[in-house]
MIDOSE-1310 file (N, C-alpha, C; in nm, 2 decimals, decimal comma, always signed):
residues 283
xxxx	+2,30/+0,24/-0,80/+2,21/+0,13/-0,85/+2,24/+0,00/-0,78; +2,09/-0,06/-0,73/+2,17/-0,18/-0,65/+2,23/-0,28/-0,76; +2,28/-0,38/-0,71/+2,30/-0,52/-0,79/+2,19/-0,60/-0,74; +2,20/-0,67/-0,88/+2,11/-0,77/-0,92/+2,08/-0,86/-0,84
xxxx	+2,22/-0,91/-0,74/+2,22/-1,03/-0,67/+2,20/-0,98/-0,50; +2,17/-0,86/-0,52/+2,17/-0,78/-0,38/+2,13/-0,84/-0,29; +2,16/-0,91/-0,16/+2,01/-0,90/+0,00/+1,93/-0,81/+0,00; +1,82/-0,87/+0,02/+1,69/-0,76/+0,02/+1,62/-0,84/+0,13
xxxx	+1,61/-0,74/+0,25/+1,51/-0,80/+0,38/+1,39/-0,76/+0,30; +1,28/-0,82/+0,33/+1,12/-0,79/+0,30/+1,04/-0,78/+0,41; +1,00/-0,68/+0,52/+0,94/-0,68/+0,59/+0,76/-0,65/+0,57; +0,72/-0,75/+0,65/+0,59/-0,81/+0,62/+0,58/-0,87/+0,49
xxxx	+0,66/-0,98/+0,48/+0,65/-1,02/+0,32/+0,56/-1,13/+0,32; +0,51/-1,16/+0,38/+0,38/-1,31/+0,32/+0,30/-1,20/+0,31; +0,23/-1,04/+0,38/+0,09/-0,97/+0,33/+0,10/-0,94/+0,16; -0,02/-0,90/+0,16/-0,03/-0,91/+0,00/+0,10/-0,83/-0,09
xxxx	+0,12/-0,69/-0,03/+0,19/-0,63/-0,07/+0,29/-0,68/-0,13; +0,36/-0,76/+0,04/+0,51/-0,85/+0,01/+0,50/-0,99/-0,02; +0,38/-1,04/-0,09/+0,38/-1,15/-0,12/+0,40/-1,16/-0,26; +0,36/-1,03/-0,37/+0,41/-1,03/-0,53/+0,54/-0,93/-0,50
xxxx	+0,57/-0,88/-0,39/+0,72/-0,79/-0,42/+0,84/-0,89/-0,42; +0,77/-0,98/-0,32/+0,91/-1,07/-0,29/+0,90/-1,19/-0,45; +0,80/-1,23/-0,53/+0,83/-1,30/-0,61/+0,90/-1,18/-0,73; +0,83/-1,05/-0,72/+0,93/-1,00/-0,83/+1,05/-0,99/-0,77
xxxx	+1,13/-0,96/-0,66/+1,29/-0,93/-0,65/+1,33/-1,09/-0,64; +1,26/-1,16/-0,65/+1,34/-1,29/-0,67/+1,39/-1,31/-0,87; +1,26/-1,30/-0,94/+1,26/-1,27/-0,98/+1,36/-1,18/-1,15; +1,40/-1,12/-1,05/+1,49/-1,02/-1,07/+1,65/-1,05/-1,06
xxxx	+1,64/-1,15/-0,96/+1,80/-1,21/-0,89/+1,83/-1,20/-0,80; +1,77/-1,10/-0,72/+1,79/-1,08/-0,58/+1,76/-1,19/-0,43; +1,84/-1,18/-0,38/+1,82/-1,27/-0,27/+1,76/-1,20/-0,16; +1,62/-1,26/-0,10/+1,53/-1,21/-0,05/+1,51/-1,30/+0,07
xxxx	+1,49/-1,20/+0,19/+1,44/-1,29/+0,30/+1,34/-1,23/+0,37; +1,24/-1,28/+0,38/+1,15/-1,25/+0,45/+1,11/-1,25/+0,60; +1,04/-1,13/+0,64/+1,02/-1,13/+0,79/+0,93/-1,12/+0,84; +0,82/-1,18/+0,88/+0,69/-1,13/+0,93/+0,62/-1,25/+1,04
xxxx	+0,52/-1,16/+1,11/+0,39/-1,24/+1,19/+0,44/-1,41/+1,22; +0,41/-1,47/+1,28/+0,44/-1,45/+1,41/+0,57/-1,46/+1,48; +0,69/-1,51/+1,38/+0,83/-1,51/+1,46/+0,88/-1,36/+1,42; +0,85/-1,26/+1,34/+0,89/-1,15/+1,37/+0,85/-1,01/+1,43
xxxx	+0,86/-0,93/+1,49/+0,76/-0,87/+1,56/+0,85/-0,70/+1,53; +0,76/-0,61/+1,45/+0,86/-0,49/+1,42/+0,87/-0,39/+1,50; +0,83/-0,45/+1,61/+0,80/-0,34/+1,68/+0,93/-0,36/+1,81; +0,95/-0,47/+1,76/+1,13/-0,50/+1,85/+1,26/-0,46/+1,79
xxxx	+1,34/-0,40/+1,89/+1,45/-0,37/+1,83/+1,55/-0,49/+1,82; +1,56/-0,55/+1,89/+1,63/-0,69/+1,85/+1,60/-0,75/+1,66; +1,47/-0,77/+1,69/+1,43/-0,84/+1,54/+1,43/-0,75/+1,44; +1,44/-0,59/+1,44/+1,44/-0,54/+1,32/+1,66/-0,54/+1,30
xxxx	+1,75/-0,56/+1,42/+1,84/-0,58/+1,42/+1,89/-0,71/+1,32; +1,81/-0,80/+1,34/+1,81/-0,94/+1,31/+1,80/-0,93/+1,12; +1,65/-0,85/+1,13/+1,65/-0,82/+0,99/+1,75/-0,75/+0,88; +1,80/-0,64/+0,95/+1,87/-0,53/+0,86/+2,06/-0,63/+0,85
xxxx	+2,10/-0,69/+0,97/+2,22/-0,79/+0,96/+2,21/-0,88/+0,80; +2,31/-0,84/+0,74/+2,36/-0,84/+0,62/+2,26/-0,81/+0,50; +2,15/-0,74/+0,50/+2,06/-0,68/+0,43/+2,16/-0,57/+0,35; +2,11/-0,56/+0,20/+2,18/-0,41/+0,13/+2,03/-0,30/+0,17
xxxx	+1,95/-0,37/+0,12/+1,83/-0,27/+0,11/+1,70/-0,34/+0,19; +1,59/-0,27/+0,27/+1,51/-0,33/+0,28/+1,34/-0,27/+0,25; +1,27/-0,32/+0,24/+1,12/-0,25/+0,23/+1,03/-0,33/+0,34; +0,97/-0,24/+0,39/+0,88/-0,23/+0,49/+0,76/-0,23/+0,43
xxxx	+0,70/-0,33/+0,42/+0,56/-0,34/+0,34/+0,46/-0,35/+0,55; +0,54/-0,38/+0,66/+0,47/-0,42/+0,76/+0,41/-0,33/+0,78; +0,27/-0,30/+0,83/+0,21/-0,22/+0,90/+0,07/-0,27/+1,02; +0,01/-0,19/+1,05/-0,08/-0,24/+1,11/-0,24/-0,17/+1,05
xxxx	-0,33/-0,23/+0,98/-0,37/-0,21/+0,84/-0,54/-0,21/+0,87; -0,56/-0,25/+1,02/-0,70/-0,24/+1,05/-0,77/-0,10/+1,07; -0,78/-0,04/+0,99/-0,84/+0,07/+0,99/-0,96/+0,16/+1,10; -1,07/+0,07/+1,12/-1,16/+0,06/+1,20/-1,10/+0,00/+1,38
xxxx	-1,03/-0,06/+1,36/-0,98/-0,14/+1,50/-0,85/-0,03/+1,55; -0,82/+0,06/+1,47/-0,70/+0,13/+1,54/-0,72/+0,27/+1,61; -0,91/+0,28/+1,61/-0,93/+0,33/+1,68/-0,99/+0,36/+1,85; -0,97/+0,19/+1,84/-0,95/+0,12/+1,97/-0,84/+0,08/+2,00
xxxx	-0,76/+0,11/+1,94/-0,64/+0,00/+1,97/-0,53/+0,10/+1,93; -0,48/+0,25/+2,00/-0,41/+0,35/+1,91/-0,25/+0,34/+1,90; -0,26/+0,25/+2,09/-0,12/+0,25/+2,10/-0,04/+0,15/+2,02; -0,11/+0,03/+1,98/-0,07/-0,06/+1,90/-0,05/-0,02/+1,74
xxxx	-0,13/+0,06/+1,71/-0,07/+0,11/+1,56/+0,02/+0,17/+1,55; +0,01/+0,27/+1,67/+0,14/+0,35/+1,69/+0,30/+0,31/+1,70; +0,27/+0,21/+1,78/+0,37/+0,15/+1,79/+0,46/+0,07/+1,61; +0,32/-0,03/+1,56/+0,38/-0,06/+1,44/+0,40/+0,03/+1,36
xxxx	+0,33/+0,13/+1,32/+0,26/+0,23/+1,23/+0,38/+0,35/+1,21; +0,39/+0,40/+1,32/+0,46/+0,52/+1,38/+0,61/+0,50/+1,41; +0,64/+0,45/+1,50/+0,72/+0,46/+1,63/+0,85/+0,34/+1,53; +0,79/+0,16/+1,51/+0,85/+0,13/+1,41/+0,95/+0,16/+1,33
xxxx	+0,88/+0,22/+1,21/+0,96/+0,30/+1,06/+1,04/+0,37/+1,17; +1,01/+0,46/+1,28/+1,15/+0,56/+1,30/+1,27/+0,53/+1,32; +1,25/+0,37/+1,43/+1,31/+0,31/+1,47/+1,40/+0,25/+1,36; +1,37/+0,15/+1,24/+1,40/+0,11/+1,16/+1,52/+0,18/+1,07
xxxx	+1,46/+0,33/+1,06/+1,52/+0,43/+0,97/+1,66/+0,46/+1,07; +1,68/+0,45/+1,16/+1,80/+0,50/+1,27/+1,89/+0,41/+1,29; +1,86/+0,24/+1,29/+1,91/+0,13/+1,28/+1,99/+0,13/+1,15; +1,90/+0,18/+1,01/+1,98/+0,19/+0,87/+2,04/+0,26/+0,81
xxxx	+2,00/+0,37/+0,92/+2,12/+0,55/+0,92/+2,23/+0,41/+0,96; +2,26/+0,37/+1,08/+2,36/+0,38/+1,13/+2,46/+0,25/+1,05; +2,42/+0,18/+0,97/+2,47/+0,05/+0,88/+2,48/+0,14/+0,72; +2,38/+0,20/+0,70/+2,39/+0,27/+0,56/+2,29/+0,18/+0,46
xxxx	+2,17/+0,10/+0,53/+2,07/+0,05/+0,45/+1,99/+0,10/+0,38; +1,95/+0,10/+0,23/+1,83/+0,19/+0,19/+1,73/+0,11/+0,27; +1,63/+0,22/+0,26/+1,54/+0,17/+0,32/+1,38/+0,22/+0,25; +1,32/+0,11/+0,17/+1,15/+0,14/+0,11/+1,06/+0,16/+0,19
xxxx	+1,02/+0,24/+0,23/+0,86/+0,22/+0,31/+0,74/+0,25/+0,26; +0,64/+0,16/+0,25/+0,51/+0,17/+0,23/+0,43/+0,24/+0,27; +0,36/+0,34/+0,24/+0,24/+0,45/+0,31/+0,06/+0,41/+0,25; +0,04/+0,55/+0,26/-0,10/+0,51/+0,22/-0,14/+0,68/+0,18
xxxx	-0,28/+0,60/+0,11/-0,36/+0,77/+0,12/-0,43/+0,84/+0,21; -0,47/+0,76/+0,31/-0,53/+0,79/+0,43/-0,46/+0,89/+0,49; -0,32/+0,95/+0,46/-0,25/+1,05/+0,51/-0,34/+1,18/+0,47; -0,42/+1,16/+0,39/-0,51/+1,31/+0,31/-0,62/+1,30/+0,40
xxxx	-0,75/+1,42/+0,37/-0,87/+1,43/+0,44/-0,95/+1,41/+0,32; -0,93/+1,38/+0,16/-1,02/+1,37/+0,05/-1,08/+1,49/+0,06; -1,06/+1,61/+0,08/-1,13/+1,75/+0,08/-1,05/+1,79/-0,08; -0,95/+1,76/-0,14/-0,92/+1,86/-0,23/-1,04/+1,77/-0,34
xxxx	-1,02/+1,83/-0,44/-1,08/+1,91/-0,56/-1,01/+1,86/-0,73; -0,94/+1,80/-0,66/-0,77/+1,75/-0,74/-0,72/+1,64/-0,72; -0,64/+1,57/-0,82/-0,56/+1,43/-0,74/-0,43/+1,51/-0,62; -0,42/+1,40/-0,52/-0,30/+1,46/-0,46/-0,16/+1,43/-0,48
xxxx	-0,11/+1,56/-0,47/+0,03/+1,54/-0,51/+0,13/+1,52/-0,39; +0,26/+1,49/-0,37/+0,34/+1,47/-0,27/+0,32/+1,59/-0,19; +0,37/+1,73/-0,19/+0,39/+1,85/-0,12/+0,26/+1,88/-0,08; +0,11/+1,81/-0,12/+0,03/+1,85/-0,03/-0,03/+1,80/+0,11
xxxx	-0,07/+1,89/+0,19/-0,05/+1,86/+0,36/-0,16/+1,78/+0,35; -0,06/+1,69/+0,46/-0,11/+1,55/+0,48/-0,24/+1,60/+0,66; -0,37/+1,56/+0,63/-0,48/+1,60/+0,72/-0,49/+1,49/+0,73; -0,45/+1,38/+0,82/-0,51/+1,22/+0,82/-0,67/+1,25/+0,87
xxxx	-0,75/+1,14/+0,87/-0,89/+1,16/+0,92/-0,91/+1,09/+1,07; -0,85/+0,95/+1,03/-0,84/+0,86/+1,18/-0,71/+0,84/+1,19; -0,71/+0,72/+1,31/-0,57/+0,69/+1,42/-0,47/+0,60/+1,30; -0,52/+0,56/+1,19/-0,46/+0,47/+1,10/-0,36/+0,57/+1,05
xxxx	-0,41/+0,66/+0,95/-0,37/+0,74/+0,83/-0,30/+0,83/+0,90; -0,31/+0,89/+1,03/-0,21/+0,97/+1,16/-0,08/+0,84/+1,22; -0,10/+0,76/+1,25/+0,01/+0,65/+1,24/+0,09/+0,65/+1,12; +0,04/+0,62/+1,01/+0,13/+0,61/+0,89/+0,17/+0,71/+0,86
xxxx	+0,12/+0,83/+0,87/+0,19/+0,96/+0,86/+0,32/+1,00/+0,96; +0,26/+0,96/+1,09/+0,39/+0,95/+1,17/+0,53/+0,91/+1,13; +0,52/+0,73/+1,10/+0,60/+0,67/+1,06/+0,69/+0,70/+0,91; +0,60/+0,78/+0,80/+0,68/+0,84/+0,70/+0,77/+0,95/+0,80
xxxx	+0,75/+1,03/+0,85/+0,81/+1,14/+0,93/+0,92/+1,13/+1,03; +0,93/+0,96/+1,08/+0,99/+0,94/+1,18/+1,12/+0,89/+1,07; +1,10/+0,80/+1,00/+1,16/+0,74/+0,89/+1,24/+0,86/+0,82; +1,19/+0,93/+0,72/+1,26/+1,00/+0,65/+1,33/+1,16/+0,79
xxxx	+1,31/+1,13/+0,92/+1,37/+1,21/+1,00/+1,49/+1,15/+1,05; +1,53/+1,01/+1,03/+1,62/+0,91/+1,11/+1,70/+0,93/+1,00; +1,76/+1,02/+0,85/+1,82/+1,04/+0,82/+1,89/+0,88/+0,71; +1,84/+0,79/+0,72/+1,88/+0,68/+0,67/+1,87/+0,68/+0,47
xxxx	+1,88/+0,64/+0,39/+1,87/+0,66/+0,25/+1,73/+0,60/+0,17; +1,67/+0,63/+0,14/+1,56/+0,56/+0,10/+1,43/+0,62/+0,12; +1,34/+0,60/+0,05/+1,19/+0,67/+0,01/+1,10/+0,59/+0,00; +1,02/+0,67/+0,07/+0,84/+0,69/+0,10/+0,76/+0,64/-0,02
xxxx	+0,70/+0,59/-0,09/+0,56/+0,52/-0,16/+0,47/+0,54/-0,12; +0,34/+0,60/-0,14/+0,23/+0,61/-0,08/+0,13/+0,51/-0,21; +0,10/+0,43/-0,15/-0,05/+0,36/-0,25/-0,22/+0,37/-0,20; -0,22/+0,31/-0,25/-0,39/+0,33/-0,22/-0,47/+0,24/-0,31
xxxx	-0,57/+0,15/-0,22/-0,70/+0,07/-0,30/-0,64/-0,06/-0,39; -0,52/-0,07/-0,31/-0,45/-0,25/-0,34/-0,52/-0,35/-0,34; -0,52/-0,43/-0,41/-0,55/-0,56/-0,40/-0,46/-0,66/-0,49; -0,44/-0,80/-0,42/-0,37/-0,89/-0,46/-0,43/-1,02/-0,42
xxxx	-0,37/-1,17/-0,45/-0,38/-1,26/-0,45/-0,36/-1,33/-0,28; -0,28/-1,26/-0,22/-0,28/-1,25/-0,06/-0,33/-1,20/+0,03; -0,43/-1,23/+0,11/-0,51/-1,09/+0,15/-0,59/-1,08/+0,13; -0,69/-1,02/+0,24/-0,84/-0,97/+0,22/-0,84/-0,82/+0,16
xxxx	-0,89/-0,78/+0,08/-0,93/-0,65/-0,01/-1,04/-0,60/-0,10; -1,05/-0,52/-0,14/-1,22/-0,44/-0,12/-1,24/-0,60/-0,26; -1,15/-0,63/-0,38/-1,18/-0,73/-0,52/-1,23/-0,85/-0,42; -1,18/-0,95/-0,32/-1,19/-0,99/-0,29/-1,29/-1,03/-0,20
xxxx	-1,34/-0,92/-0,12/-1,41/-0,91/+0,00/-1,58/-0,87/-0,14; -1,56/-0,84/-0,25/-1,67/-0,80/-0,33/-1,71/-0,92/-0,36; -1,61/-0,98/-0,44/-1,69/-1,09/-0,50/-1,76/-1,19/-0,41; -1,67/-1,23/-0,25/-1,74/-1,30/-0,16/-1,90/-1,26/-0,13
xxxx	-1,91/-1,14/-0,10/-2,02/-1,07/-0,13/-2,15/-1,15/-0,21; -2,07/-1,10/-0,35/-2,13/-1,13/-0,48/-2,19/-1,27/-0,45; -2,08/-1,36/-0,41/-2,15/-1,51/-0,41/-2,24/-1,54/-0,29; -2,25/-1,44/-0,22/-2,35/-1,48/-0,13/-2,49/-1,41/-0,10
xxxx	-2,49/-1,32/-0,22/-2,61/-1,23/-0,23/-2,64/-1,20/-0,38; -2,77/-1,17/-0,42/-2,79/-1,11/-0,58/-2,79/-0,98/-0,54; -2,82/-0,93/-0,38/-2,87/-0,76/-0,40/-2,74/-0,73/-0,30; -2,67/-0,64/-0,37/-2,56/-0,58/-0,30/-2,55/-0,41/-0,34
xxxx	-2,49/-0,32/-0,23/-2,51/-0,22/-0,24/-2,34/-0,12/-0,26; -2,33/-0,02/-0,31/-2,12/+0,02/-0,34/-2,17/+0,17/-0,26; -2,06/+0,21/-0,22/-2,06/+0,38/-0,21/-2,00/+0,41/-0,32; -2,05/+0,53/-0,37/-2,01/+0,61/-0,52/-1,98/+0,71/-0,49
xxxx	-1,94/+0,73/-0,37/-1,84/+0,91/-0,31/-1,76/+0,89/-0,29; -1,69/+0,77/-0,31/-1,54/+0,73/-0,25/-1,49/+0,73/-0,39; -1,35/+0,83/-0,40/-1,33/+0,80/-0,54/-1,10/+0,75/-0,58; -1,09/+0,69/-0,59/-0,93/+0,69/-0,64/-0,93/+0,56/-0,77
xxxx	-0,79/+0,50/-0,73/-0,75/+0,38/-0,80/-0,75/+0,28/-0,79; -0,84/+0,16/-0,80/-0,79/+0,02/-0,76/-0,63/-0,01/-0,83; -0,55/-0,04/-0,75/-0,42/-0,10/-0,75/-0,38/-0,22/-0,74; -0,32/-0,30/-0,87/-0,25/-0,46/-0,83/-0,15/-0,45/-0,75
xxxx	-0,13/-0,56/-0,66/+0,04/-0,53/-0,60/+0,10/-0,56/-0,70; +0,08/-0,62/-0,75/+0,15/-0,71/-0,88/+0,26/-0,55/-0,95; +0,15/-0,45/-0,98/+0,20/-0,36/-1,04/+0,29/-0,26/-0,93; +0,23/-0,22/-0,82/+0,35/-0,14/-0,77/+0,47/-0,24/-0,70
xxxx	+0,45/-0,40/-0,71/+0,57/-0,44/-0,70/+0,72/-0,40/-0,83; +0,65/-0,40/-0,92/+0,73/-0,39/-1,02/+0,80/-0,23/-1,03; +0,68/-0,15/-0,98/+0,78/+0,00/-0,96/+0,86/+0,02/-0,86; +0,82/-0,09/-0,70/+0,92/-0,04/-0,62/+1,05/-0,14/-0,64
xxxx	+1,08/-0,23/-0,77/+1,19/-0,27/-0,81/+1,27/-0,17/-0,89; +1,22/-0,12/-0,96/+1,28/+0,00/-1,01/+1,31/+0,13/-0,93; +1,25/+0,18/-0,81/+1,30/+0,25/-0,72/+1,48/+0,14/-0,67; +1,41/+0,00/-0,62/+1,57/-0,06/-0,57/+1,66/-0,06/-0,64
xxxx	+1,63/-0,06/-0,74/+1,80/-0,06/-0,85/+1,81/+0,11/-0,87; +1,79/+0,23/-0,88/+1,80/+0,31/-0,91/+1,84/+0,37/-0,77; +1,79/+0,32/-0,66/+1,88/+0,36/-0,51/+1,77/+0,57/-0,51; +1,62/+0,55/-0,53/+1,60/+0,67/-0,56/+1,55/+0,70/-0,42
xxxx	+1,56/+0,84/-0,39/+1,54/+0,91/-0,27/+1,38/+0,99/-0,27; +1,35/+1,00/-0,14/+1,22/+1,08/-0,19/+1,03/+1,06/-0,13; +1,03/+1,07/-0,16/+0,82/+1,09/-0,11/+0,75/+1,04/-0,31; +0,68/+0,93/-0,24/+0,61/+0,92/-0,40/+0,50/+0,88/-0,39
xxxx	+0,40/+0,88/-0,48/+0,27/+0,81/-0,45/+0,25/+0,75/-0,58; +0,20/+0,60/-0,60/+0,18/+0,50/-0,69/+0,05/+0,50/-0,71; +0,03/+0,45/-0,80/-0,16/+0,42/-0,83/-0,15/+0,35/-0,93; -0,24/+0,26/-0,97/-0,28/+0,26/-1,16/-0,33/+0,37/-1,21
xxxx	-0,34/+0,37/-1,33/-0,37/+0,53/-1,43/-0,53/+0,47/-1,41; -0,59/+0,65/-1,41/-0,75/+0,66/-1,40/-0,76/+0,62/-1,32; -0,88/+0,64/-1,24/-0,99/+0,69/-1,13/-1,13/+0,69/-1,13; -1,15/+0,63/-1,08/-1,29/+0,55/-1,06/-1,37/+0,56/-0,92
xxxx	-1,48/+0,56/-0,89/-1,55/+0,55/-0,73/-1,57/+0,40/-0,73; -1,57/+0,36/-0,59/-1,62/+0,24/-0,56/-1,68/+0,13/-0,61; -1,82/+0,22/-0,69/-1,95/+0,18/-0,77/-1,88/+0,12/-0,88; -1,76/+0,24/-0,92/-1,77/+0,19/-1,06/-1,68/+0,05/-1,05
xxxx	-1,59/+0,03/-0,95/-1,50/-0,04/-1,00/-1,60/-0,19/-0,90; -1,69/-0,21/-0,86/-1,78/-0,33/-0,84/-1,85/-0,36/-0,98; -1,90/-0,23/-1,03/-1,94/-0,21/-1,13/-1,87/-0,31/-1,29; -1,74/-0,28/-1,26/-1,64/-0,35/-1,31/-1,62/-0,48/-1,33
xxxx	-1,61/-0,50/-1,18/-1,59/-0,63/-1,11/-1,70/-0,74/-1,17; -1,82/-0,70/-1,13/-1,97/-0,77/-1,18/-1,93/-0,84/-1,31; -1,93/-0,69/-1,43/-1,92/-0,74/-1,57/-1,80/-0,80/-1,63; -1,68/-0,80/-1,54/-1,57/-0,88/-1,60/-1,61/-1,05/-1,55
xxxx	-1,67/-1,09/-1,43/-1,67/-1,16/-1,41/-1,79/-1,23/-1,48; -1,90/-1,12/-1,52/-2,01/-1,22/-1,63/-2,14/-1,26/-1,47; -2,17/-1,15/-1,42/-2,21/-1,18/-1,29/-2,33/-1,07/-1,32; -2,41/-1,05/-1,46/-2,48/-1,03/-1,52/-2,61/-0,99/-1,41
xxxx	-2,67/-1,06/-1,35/-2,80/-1,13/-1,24/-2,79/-1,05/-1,10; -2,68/-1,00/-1,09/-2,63/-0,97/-0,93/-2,69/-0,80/-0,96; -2,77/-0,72/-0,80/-2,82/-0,63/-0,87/-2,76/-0,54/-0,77; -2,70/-0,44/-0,84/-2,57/-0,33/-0,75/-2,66/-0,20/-0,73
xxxx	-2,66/-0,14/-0,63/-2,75/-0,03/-0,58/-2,62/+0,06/-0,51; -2,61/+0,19/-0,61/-2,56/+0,31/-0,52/-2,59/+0,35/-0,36; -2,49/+0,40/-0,28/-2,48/+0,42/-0,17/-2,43/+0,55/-0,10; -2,42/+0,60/-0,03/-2,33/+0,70/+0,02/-2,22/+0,62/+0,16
xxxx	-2,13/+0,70/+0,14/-2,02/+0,63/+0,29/-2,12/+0,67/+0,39; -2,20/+0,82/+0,41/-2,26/+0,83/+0,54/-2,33/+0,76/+0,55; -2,38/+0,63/+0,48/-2,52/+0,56/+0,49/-2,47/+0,49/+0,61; -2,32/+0,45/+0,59/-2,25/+0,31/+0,70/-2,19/+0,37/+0,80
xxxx	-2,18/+0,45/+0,92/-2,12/+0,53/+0,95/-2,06/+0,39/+1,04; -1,89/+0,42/+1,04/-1,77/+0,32/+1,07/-1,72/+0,36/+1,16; -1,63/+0,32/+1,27/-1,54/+0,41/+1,36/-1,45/+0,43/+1,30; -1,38/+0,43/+1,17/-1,29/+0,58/+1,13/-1,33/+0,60/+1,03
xxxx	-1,30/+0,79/+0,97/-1,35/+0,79/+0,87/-1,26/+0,82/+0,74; -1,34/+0,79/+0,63/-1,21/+0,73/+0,55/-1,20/+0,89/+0,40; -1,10/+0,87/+0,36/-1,13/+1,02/+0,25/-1,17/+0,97/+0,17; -1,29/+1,07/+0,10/-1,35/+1,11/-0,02/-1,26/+1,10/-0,18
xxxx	-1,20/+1,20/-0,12/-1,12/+1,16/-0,26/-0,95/+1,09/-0,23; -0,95/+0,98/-0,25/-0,78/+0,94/-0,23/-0,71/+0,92/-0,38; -0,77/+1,03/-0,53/-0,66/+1,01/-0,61/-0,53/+1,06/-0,59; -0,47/+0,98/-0,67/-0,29/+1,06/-0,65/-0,26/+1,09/-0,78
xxxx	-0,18/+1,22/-0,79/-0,04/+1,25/-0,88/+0,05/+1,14/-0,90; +0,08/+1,10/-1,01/+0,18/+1,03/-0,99/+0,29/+1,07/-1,09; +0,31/+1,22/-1,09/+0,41/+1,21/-1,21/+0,54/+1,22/-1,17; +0,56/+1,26/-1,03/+0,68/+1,25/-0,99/+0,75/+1,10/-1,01
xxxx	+0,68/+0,98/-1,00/+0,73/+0,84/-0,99/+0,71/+0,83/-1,17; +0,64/+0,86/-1,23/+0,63/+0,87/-1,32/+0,80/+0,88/-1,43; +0,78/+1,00/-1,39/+0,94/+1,10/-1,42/+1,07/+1,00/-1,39; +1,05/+0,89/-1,28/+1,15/+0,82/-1,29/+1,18/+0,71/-1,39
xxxx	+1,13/+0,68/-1,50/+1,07/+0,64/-1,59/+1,06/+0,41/-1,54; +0,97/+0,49/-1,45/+0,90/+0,34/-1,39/+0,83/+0,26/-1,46; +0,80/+0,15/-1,47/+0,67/+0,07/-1,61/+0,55/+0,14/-1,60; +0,55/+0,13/-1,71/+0,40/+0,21/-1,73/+0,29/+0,21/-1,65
xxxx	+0,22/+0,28/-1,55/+0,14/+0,23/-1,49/-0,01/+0,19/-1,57; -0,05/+0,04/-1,55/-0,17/+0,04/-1,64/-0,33/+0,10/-1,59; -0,38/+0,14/-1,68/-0,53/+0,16/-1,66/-0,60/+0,07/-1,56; -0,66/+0,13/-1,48/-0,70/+0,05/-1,34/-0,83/-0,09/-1,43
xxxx	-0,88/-0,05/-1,53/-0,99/-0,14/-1,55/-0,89/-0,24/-1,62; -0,82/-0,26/-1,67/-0,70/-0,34/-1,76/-0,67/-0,42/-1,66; -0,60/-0,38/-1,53/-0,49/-0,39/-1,45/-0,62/-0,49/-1,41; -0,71/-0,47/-1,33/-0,85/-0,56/-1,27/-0,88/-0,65/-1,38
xxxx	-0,88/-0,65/-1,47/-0,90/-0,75/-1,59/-0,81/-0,84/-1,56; -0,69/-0,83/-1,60/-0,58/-0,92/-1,57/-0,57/-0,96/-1,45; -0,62/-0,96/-1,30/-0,57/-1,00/-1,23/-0,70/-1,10/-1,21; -0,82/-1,09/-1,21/-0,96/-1,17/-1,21/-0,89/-1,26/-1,32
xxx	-0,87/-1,27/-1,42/-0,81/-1,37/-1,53/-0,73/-1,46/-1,50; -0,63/-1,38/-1,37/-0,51/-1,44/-1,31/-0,54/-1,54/-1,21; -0,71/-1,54/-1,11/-0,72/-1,60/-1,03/-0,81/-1,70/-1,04
């Protein structure tokens, strides 16, 4: 179990992810330092050297997160995405650093039928979700201590994201349109900050995937958005993802299992419409 007072590097800590992780392990007592954009660059071995020097534990919230852009741009994800984490994970093999890394669900093709669980094969669809898959692979192959997180459909107070990029929307139009075949969890960071604290003190090993409880499509959770906000007037029109065809394509279904993280008896994860309640209240 770590200590309370532990060093904890935060890589990519001002993005949204690491901008509520780093107030909870402060939080907590931990002394936290952060590394990101533009004086840190992770795709150097010098600066991830710089990072891990006197670090106990670190989390890699950094990635390269443009989904659409990384299908122009492959070698550059690859490099953050991929190549990075492996790098990182061999640097903390060789010091004995745990090491957190952040994933995604884009590692799936949304073909099952089912939420996804850890042990199911990862079919990315584009260059993003094949990057991040890399990088779990390179990471947990560099032999270093520390586990995988997979999230999906975050949003926080740092950051552009689907809450955020909606309501801008919202205020600039009454007729807006959702896809309703896209189906998982909207996620607080707020909330899987608090579970990947409990992964740090517990030093736990492993492949996980986080979510808030329940599952929702797109629609519903604008749908959501609208009426918590009292945005009554604004008129939301069903869509299909084929309607917008994008340069990458994204899965259908990205719910997750989460009882393995579950099992480690992590805070409760809250109901995704609760969890969006509180955070619109928060802002």
């Amino acid at each position: 179990m770590g200590s309370q007072a532990e060093r904890v590097a935060v890589l990519g800590g001002r993005g949204m992810l690491g901008t509520d992780l780093c107030a909870a392990l402060r939080a907590s007592g931990r002394q936290v330092t952060v590394f990101d954009l533009p004086e840190f660059d992770i795709t150097r071995v010098d600066h991830l050297e710089q990072a891990l020097a006197g670090a106990e534990a670190v989390v890699n919230c950094a990635a390269y997160t443009n989904v659409d852009g990384a299908e122009a741009q492959r070698a550059v994800a690859e490099a953050v995405n991929a190549q990075a984490p492996g790098q990182l994970g061999q640097l903390a093999a060789a010091r004995r650093v745990y090491v957190l890394h952040i994933s995604t669900d884009f590692v799936f093709d949304g073909e099952l039928d089912r939420p996804y669980r850890e042990d199911d094969e990862p079919r990315p669809l584009s260059v993003y979700g094949a990057t991040k898959l890399a990088g779990e692979r390179a990471l947990q192959a560099s032999g270093c201590p520390g586990a995988v997180v997979r999230v999906q459909w975050t949003y926080g107070k740092a950051g552009a994201n689907f809450v955020s990029k909606f309501l801008a929307r919202a205020a600039a139009t009454d007729e807006l349109m959702m896809v309703e075949d896209q189906m998982g969890s909207p996620t607080w960071t707020r909330d899987v900050a608090g579970a990947l604290c409990h992964l740090l003190d517990r030093r736990v090993e492993g492949l996980f995937h986080y979510a808030a409880a329940g599952y929702a499509t797109r629609y519903e959770v604008a749908q959501a958005i609208l009426a918590l906000r009292g945005l009554s007037g604004k008129r939301l029109r069903p869509c299909r993802t084929a309607d917008f065809p994008a340069a990458a394509c994204r899965p259908l279904n990205s719910r997750f299992d989460c009882a393995r993280i579950e099992a480690l008896g992590v805070p409760p994860r809250p109901p995704w419409r609760e969890a969006l309640a509180r955070f619109l209240a928060a802002i």
